[in-house]
Backbone bond lengths (Angstrom), bond angles and torsions (degrees), N, CA, C in turn:
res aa  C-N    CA-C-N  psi(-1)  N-CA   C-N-CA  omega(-1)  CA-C   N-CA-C  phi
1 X - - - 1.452 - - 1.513 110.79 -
2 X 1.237 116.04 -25.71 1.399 132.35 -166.80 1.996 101.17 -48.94
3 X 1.667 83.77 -75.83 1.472 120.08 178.70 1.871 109.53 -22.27
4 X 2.060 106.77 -41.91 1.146 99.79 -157.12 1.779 108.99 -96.67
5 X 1.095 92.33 6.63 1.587 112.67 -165.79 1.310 111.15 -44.96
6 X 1.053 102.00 -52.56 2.069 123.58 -178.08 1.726 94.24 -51.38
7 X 1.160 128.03 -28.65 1.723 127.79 177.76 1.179 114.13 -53.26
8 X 1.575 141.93 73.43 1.421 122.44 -165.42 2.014 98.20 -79.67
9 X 1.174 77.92 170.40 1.838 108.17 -168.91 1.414 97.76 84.80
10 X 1.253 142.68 -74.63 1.298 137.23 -163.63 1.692 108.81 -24.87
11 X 1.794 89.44 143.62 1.849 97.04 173.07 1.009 84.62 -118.41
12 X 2.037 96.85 154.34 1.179 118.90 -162.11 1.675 89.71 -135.05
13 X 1.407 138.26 157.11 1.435 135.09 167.30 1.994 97.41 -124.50
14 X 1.422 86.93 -155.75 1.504 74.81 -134.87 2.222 84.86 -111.04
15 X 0.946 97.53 12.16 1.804 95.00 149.27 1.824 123.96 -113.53
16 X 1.426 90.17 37.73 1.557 107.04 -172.99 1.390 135.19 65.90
17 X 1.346 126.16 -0.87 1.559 130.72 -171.16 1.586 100.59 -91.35
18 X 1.211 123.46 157.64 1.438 146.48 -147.94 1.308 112.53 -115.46
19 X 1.472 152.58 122.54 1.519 118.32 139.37 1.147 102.13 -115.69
20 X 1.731 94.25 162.78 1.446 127.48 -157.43 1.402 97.11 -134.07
21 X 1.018 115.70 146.23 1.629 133.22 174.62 1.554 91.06 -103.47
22 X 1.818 99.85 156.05 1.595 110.09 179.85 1.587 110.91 -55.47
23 X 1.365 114.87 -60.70 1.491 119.63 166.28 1.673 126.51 -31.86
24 X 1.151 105.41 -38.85 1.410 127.96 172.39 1.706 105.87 -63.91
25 X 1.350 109.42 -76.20 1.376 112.59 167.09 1.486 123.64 -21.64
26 X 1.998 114.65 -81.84 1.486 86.61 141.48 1.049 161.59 92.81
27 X 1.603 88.34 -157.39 1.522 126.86 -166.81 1.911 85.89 -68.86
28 X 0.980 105.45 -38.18 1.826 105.28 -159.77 1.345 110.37 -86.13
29 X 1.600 115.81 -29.42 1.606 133.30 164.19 1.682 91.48 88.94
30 X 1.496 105.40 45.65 1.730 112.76 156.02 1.508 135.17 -61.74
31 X 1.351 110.52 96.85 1.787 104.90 172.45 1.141 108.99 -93.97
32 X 1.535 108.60 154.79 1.582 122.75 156.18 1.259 110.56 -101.15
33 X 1.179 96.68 136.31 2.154 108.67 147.43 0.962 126.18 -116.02
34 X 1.236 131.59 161.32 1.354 149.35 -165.02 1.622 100.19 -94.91
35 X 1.313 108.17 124.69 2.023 129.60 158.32 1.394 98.52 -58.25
36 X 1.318 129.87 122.79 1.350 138.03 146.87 1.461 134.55 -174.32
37 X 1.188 107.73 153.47 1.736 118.43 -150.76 1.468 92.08 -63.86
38 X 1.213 115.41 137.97 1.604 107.70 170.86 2.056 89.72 -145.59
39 X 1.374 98.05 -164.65 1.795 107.10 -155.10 1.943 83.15 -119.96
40 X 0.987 108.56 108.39 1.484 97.96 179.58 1.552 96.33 -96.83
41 X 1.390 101.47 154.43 1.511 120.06 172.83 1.750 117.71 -128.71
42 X 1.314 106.90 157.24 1.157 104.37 165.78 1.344 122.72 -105.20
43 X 1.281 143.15 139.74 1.538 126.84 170.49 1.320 113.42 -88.62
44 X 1.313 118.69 156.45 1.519 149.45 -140.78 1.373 99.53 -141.73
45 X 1.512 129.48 97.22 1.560 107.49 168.77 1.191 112.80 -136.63
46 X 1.114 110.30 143.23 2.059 123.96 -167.57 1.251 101.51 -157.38
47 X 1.367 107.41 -161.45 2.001 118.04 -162.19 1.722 84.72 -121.05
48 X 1.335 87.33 156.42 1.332 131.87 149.44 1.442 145.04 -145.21
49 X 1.155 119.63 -177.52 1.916 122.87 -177.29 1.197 103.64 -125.16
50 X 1.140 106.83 146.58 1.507 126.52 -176.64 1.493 93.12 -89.00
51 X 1.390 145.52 147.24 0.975 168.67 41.39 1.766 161.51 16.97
52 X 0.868 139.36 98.54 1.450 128.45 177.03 1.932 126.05 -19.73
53 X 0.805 123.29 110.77 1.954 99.48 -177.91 2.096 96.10 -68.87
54 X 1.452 90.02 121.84 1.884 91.88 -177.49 1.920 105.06 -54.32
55 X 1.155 95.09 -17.88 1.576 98.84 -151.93 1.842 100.83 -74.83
56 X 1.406 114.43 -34.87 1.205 127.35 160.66 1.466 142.26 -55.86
57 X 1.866 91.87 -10.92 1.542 95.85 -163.43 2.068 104.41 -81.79
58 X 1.093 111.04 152.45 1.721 125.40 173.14 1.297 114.18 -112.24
59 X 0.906 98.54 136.33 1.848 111.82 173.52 1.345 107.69 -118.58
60 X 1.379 126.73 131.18 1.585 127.72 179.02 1.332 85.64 -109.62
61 X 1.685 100.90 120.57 1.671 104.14 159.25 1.441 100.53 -159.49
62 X 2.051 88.00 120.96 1.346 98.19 157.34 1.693 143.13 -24.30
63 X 1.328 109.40 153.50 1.230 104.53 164.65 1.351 136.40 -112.13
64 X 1.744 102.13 8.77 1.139 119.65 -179.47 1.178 122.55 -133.92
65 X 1.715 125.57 -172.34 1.495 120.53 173.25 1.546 110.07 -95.21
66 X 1.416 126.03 141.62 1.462 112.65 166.51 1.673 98.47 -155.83
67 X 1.412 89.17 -138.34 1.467 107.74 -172.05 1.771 112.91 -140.90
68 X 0.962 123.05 97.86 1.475 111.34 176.29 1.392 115.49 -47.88
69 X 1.264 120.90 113.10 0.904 133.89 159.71 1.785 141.20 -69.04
70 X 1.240 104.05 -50.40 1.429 116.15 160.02 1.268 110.46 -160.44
71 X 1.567 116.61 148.87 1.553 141.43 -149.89 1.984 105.78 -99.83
72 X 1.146 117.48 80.06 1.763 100.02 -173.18 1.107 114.38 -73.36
73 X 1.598 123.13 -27.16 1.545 127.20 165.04 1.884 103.76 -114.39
74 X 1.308 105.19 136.58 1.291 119.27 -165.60 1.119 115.14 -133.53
75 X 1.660 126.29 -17.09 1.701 130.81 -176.39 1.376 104.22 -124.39
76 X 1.827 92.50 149.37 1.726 98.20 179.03 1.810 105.15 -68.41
77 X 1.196 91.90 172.93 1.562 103.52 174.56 1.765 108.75 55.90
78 X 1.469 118.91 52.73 1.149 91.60 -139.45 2.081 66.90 -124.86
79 X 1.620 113.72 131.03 1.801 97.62 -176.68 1.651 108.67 -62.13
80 X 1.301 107.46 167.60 1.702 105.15 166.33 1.570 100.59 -172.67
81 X 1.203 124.19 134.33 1.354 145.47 -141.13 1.792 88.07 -122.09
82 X 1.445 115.56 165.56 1.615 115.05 -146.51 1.522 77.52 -112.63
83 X 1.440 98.73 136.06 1.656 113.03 -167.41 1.475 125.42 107.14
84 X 1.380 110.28 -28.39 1.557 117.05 -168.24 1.772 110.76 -65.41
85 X 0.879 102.21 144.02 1.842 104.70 -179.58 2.295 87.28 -76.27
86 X 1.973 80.04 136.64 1.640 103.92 164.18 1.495 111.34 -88.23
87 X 1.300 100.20 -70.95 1.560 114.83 -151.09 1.461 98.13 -140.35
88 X 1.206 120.41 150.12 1.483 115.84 152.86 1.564 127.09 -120.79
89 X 1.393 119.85 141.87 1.258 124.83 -159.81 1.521 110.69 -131.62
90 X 1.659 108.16 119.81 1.285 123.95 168.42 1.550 116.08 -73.60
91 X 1.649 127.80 111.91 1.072 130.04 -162.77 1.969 114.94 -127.83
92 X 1.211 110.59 94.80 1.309 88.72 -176.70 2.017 118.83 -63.22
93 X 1.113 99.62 -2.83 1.717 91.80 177.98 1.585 102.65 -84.85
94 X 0.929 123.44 -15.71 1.683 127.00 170.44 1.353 108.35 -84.60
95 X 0.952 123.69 -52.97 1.495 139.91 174.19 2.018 106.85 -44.98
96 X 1.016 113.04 -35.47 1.604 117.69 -164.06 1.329 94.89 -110.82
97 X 1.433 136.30 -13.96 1.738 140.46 166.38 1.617 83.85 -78.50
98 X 1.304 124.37 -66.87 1.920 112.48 -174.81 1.256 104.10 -39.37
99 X 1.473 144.47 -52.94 1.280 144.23 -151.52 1.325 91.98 -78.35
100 X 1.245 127.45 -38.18 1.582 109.23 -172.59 1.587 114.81 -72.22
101 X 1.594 108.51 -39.48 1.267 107.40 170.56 1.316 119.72 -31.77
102 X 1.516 104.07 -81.74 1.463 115.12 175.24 1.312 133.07 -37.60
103 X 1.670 107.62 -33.94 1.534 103.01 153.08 1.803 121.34 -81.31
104 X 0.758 120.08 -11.52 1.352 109.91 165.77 1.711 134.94 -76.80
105 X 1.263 80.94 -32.11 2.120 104.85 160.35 1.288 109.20 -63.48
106 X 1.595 117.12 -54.32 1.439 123.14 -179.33 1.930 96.51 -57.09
107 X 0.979 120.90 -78.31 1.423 97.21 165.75 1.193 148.07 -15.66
108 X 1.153 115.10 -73.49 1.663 125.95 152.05 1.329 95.34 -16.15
109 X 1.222 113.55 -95.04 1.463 133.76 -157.60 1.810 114.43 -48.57
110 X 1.605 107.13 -4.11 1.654 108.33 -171.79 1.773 85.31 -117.87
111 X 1.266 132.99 -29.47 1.263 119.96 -145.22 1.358 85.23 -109.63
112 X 1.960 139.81 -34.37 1.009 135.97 -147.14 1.352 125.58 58.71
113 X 1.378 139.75 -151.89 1.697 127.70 168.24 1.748 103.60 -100.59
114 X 0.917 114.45 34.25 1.680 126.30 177.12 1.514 80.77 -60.94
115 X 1.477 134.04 174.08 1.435 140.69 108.70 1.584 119.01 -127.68
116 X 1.004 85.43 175.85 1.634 112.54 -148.35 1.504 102.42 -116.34
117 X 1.234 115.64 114.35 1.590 149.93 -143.64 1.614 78.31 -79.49
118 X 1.425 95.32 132.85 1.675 125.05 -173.70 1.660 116.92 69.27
119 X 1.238 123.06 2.73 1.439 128.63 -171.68 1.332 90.75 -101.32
120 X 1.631 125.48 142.31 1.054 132.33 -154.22 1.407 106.16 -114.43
121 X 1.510 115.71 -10.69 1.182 131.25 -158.63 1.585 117.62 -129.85
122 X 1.011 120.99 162.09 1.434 92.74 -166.09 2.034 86.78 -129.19
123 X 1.377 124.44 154.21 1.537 133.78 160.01 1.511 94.84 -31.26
124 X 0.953 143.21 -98.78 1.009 159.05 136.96 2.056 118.06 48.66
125 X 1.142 99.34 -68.74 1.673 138.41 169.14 1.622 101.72 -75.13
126 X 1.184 110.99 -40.94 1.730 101.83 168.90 1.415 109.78 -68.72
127 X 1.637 124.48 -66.96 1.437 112.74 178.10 1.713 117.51 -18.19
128 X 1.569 90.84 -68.21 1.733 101.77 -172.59 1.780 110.22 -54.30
129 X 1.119 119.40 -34.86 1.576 128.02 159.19 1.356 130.39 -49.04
130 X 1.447 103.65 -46.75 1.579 101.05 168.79 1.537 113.76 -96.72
131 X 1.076 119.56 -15.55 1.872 131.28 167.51 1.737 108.67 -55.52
132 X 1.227 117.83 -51.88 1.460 140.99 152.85 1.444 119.69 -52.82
133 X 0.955 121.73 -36.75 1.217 112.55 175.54 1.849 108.42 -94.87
134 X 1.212 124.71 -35.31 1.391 106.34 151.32 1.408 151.50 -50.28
135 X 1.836 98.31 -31.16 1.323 112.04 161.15 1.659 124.01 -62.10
136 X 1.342 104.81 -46.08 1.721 121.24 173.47 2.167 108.88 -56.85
137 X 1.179 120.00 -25.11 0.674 147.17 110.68 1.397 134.53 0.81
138 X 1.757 116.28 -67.03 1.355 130.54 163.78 1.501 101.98 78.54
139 X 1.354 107.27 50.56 1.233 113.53 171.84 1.644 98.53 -112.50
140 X 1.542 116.76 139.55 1.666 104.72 -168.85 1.115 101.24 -81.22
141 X 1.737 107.13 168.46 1.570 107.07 -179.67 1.387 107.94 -88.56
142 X 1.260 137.58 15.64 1.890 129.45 151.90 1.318 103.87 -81.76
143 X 1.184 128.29 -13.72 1.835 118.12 168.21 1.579 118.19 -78.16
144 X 1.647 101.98 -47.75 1.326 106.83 172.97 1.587 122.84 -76.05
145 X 1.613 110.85 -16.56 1.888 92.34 156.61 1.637 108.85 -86.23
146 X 1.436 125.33 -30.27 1.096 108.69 149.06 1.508 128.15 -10.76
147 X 1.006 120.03 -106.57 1.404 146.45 157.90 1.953 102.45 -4.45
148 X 1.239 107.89 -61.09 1.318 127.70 174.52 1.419 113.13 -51.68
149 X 1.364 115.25 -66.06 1.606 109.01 167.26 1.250 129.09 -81.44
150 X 1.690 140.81 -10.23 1.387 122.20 157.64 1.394 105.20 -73.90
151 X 1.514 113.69 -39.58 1.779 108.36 -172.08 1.347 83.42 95.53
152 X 1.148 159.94 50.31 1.215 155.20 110.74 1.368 147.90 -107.51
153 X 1.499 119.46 106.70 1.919 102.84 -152.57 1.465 107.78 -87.51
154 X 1.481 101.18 161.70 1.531 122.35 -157.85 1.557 95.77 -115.89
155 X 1.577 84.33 125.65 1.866 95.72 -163.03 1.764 112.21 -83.67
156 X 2.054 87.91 -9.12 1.549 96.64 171.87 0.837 151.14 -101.52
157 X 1.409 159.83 131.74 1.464 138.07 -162.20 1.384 114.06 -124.88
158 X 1.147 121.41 134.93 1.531 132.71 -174.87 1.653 96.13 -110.65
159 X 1.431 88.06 113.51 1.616 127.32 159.96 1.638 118.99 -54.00
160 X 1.007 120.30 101.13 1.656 115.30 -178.13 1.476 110.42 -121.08
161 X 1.671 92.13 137.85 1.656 100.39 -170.52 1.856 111.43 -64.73
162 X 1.404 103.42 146.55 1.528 105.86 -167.11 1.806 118.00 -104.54
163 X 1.743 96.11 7.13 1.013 108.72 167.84 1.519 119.68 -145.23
164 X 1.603 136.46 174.99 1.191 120.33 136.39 1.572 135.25 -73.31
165 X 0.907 102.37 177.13 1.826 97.96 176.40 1.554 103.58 135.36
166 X 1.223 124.64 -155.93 1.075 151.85 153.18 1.468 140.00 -90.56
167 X 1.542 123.57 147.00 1.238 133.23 -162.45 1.796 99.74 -82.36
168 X 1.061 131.57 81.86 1.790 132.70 178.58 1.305 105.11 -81.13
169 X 2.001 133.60 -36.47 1.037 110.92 176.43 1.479 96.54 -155.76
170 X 1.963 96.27 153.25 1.427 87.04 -171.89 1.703 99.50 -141.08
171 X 1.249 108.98 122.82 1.746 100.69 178.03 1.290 119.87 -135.96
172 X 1.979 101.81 56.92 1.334 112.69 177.28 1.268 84.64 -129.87
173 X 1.532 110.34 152.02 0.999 155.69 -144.66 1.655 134.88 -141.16
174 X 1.336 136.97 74.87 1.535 115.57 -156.29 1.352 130.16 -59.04
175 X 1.745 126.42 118.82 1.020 111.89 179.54 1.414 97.20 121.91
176 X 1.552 120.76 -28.34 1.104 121.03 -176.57 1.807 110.16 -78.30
177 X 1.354 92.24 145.70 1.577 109.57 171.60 1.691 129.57 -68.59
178 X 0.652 118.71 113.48 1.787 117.77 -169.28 1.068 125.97 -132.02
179 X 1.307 131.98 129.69 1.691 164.09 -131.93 1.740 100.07 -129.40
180 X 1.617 89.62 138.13 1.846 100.40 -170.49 2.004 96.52 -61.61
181 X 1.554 95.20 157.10 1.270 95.65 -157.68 1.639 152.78 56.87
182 X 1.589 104.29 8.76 1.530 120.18 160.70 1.425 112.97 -45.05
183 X 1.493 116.53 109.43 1.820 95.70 151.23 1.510 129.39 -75.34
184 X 1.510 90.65 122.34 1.752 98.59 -164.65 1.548 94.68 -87.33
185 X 1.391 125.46 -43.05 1.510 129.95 -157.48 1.907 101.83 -154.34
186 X 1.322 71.76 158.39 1.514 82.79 -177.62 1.818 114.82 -147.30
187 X 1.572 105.39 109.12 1.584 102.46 -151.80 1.847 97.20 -110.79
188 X 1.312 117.24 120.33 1.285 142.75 -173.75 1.267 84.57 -91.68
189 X 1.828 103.78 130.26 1.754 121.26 151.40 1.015 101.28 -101.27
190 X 1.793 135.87 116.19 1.070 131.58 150.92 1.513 133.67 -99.80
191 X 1.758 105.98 46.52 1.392 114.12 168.76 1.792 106.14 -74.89
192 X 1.384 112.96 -12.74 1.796 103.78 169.22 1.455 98.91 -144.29
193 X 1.324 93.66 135.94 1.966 93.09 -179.06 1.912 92.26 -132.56
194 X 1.265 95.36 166.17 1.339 104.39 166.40 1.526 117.34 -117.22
195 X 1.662 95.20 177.09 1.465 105.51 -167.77 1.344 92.11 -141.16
196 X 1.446 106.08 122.20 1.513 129.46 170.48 1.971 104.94 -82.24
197 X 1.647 108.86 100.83 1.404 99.68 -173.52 2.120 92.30 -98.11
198 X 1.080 102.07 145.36 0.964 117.26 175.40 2.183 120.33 -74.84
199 X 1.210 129.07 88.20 1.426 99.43 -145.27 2.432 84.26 -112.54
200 X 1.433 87.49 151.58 1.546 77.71 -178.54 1.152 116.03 -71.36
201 X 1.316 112.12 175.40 1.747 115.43 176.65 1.647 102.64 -66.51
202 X 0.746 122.53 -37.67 1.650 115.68 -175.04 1.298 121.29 -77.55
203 X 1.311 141.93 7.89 1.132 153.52 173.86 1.523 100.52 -141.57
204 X 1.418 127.58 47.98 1.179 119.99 -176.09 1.869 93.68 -106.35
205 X 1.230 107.46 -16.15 1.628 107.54 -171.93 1.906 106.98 -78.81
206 X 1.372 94.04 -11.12 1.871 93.65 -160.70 1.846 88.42 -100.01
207 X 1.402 108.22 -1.20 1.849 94.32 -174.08 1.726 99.77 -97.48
208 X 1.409 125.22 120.15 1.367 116.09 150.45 1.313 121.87 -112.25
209 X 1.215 103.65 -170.08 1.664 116.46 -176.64 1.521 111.41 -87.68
210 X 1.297 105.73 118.73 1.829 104.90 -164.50 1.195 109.51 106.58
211 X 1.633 136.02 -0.98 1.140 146.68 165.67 1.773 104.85 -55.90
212 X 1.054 125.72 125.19 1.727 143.99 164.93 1.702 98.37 -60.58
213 X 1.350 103.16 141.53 1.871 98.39 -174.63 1.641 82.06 -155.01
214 X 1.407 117.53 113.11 1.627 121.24 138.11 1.184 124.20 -64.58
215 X 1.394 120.48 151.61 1.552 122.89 -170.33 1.727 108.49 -157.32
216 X 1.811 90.70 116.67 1.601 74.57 176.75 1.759 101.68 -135.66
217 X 1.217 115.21 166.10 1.454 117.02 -165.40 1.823 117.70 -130.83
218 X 1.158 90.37 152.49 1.765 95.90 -166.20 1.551 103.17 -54.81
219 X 0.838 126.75 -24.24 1.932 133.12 -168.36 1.816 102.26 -87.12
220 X 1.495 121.45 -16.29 1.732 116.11 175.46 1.737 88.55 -163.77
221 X 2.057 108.43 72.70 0.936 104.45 137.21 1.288 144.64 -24.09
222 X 1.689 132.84 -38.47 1.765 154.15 175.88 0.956 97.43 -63.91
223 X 1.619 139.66 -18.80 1.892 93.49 -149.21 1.646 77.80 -162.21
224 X 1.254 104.79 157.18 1.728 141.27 -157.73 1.303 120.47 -112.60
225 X 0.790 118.66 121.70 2.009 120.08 173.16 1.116 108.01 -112.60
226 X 0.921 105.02 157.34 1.675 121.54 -175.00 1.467 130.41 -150.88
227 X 1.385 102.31 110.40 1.152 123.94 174.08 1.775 141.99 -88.71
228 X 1.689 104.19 178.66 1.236 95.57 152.85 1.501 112.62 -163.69
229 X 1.796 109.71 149.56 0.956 108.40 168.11 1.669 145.68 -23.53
230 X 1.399 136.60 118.20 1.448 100.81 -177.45 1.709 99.16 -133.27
231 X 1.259 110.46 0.74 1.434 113.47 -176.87 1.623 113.47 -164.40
232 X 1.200 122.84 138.57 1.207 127.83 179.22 1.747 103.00 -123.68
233 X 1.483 100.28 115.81 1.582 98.11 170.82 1.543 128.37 -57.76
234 X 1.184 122.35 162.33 1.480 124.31 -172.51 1.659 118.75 -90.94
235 X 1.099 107.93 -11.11 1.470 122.73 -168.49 1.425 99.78 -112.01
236 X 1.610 118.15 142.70 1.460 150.09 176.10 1.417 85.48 -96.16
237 X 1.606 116.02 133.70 1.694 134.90 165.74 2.158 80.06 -90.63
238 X 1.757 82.52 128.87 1.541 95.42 176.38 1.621 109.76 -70.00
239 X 1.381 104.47 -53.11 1.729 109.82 -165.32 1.827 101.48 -52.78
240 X 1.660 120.94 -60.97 1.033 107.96 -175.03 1.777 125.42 -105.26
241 X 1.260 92.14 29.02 1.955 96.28 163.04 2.140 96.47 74.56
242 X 1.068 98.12 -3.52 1.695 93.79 -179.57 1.415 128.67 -95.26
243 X 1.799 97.72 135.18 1.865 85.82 165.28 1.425 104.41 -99.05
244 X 1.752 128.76 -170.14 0.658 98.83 -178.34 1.683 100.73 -129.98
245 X 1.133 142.26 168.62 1.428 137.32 176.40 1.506 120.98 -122.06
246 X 1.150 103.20 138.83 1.932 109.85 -163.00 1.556 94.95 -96.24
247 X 1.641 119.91 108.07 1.054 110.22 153.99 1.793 131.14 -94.21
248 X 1.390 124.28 152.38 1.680 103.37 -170.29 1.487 81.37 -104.52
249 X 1.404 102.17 152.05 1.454 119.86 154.90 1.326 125.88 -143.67
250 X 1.520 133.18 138.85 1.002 139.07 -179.21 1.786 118.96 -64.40
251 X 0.967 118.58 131.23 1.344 124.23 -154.10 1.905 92.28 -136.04
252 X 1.571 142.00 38.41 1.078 104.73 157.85 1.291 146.08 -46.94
253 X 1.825 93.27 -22.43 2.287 92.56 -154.85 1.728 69.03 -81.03
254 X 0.713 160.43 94.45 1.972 142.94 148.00 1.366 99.80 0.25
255 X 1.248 131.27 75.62 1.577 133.59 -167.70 1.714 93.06 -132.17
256 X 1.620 117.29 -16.67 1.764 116.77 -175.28 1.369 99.97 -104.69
257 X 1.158 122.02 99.03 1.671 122.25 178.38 1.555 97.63 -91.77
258 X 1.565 91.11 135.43 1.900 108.42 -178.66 1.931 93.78 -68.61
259 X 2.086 89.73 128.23 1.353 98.33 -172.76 1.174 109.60 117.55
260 X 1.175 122.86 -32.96 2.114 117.01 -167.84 1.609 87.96 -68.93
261 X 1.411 81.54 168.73 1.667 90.16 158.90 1.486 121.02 -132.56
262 X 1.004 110.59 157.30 1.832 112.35 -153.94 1.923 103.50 -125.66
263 X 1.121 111.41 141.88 1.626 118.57 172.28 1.653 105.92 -91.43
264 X 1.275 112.84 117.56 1.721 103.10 -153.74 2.145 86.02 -122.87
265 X 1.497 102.99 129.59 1.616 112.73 166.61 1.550 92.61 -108.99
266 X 1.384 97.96 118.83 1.672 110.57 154.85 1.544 120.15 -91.36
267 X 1.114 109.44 128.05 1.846 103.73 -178.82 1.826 84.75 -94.20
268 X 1.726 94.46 116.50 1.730 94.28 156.57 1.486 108.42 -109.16
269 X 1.294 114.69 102.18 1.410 105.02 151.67 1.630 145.15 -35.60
270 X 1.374 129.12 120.39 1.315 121.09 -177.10 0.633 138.18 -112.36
271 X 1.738 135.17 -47.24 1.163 134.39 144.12 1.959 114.63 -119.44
272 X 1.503 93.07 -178.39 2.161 88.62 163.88 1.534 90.35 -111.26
273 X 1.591 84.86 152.74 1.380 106.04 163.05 1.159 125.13 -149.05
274 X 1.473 144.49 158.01 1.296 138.16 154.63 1.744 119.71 -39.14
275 X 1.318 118.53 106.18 1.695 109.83 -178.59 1.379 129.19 -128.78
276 X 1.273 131.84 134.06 1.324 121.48 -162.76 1.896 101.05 -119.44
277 X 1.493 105.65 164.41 1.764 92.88 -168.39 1.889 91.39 -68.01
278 X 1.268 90.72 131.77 1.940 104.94 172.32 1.787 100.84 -38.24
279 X 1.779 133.14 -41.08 1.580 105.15 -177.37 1.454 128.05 -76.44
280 X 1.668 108.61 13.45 1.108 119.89 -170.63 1.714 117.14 -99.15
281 X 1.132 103.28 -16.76 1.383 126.30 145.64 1.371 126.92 -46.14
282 X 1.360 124.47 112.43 1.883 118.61 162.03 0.987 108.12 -130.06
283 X 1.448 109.17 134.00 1.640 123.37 174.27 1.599 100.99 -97.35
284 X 1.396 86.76 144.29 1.471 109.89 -177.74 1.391 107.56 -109.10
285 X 1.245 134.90 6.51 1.491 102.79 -172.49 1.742 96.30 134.50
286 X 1.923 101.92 -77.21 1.010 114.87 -155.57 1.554 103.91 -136.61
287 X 1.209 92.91 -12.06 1.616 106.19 -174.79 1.476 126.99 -120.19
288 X 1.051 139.27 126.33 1.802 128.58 148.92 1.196 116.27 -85.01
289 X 1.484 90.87 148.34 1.781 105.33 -160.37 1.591 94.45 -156.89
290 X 1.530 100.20 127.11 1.762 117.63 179.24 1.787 86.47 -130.09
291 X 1.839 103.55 151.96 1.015 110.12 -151.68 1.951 94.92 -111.56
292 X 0.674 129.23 113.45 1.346 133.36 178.72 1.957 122.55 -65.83
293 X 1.309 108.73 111.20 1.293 101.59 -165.12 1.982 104.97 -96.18
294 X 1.559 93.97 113.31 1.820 106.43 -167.50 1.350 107.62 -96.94
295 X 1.504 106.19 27.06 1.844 97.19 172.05 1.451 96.85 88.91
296 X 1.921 106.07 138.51 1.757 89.40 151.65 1.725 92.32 101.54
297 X 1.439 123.73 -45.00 1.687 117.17 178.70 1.524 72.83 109.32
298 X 1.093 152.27 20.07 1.598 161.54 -170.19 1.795 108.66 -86.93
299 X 1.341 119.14 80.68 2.086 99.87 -165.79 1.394 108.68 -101.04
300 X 1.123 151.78 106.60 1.466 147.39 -110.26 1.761 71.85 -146.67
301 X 2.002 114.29 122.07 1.573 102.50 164.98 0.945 89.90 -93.72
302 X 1.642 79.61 164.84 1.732 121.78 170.87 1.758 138.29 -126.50
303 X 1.593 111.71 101.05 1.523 97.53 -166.20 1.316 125.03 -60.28
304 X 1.335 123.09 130.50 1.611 103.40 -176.05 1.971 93.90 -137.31
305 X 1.712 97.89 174.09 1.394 100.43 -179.85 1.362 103.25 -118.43
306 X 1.453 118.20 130.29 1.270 125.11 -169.79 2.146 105.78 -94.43
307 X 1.252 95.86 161.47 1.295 88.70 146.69 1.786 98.84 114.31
C-alpha cells in the first residue's frame, strides 16, 4: 500500500487495499496480469559447430570387381540428386552373370517349359536365377531387360547415386581397379545437420534431451534457427570440463555449412511454479507484496515469497 500512496484521489481502507476508478487506472497507466503456474527455465548459452547429421551420410559401393572406366562426378562438394549416373565400370564378373542370362533364355526359348526327366530345374528357374543374381549384383533392372532384348551383354555398369546431397568424399579414380565393397563416394544430405554445443560441467544437470536451442551465426547475424536437443554424450572432455550436446536443425536453405560455428541458447526447463509478471511485485523493505484485483477498481494486497 505504501508504494501506491504518491496516487492522489485514490481511497485506501484500513487493511490496505485501494480503489481506483477506470479513469484513475489510466491516469496512472495500471496493468494487470494474470497468476499462473507456468514451467520456468533457465537459459544456457555457449558455442557450437555445425556438423554433418551422421545419419544422412551415403556410401556408394560396388558389388563387384572392375575397372573404372569413366568418372561422371569428379569434384568434392559437387550437388547430385538420387538416381544420377557416378562413374561407370567395366566388370568382367557382371559381364559373365549377362552371359549366363542369355544362355538361359536361349534355353527357355529351345526347351520351352517342357522338363526333362531327372533335371531338377527347369529353363525357366534359370532365367529367374541368373536375373537374381545380377540384381544382387546391383545391376538395375533397365540394364538387365536391356541386355534381354538386344541379346547382347553389357560389360559396363553405371554407378548411380543412392541419395541426394553432396559429393564430401571421393576415392575413385579412372582406370583404377576396384574390389566388391570399395568406398568410391560418399554423398552427404545436408537438408538437417547438427550442432555439437559444447555445455559446461556445471550446468550439465539443467540440459536435457528435448531441450529447445536457438542458434545464430556470425555469417547471418538477422536470422535464427531453431533447434532441438536429441542426444547428450556420456563423456566429460577432461582438458575443458565439457560434455557435449547434439542439437538437430533443419537446414533446407543450405545456409549451415558443416564447420561454422554457432552461439547456441538452450531453454532448460526446471521446475513449475506459481508466477506473476516480476513488475507486479513491490518490495517493501522486508516484504513482497502483489496487489490483487477483486472486481470493482477494488486492489486487495497480497504478501507473497518470491524466489
Amino acid at each position: 500500500a505504501s508504494a501506491m500512496q504518491g496516487m492522489a484521489g485514490m481511497q485506501t481502507s484500513s487493511d490496505g487495499s485501494v480503489a481506483l476508478t477506470p479513469d484513475q487506472i489510466r491516469q496512472f497507466g495500471i496493468t494487470f496480469g494474470t497468476a499462473e503456474q507456468r514451467t520456468l527455465t533457465n537459459d544456457v548459452r555457449t558455442a557450437g559447430i555445425v556438423t554433418a547429421d551422421e545419419t544422412r551420410l551415403t556410401s556408394v559401393t560396388p558389388r563387384f570387381s572392375g575397372y573404372i572406366e569413366r568418372l561422371h562426378v569428379n569434384s568434392l562438394g559437387q550437388p547430385v540428386h538420387k538416381g544420377q549416373p557416378l562413374a561407370a565400370v567395366y566388370s568382367p564378373d557382371v559381364l559373365a552373370a549377362e552371359q549366363e542370362l542369355l544362355l538361359a533364355r536361349g534355353l527357355e526359348q529351345t526347351m520351352g517349359t517342357s522338363s526333362v526327366p531327372g533335371v531338377a530345374i527347369s529353363p525357366t528357374d534359370l532365367v529367374s536365377v541368373a536375373r537374381r543374381r545380377l540384381q544382387l549384383l546391383d545391376v538395375s533392372n533397365a540394364q538387365i531387360e536391356t541386355v534381354l532384348r538386344t541379346g547382347k551383354p553389357s560389360p559396363t555398369v553405371t554407378l548411380y547415386s543412392p541419395a541426394s546431397g553432396f559429393v564430401t568424399e571421393i576415392k575413385a579414380i579412372q582406370g583404377q581397379a576396384i574390389q566388391p565393397g570399395a568406398d568410391l563416394y560418399t554423398i552427404t544430405d545436408l537438408s538437417q545437420v547438427w550442432v555439437d554445443a559444447e555445455i559446461l560441467e556445471a550446468d550439465a544437470a539443467l540440459v536435457r534431451i528435448g531441450a529447445s536451442a536457438t542458434l545464430t551465426l556470425a555469417a547471418y547475424p538477422n536470422k535464427q534457427y531453431v533447434g532441438r536437443v536429441s542426444y547428450i554424450y556420456p563423456t566429460v572432455t577432461a582438458q575443458s570440463r565439457t560434455l557435449k550436446a547434439r542439437i538437430v536443425v533443419g537446414n533446407r536453405d543450405g545456409m549451415l555449412k558443416p564447420g561454422m560455428y554457432a552461439t547456441v541458447n538452450l531453454a532448460a526447463p526446471t521446475r513449475s511454479a506459481l508466477t506473476v509478471p516480476s513488475t507486479a511485485v513491490v518490495q517493501t523493505g522486508d516484504r513482497s507484496v502483489v496487489f490483487f484485483d477483486v472486481g470493482g477498481g477494488k486492489l486487495v494486497p497480497h504478501e507473497v515469497s518470491v524466489g
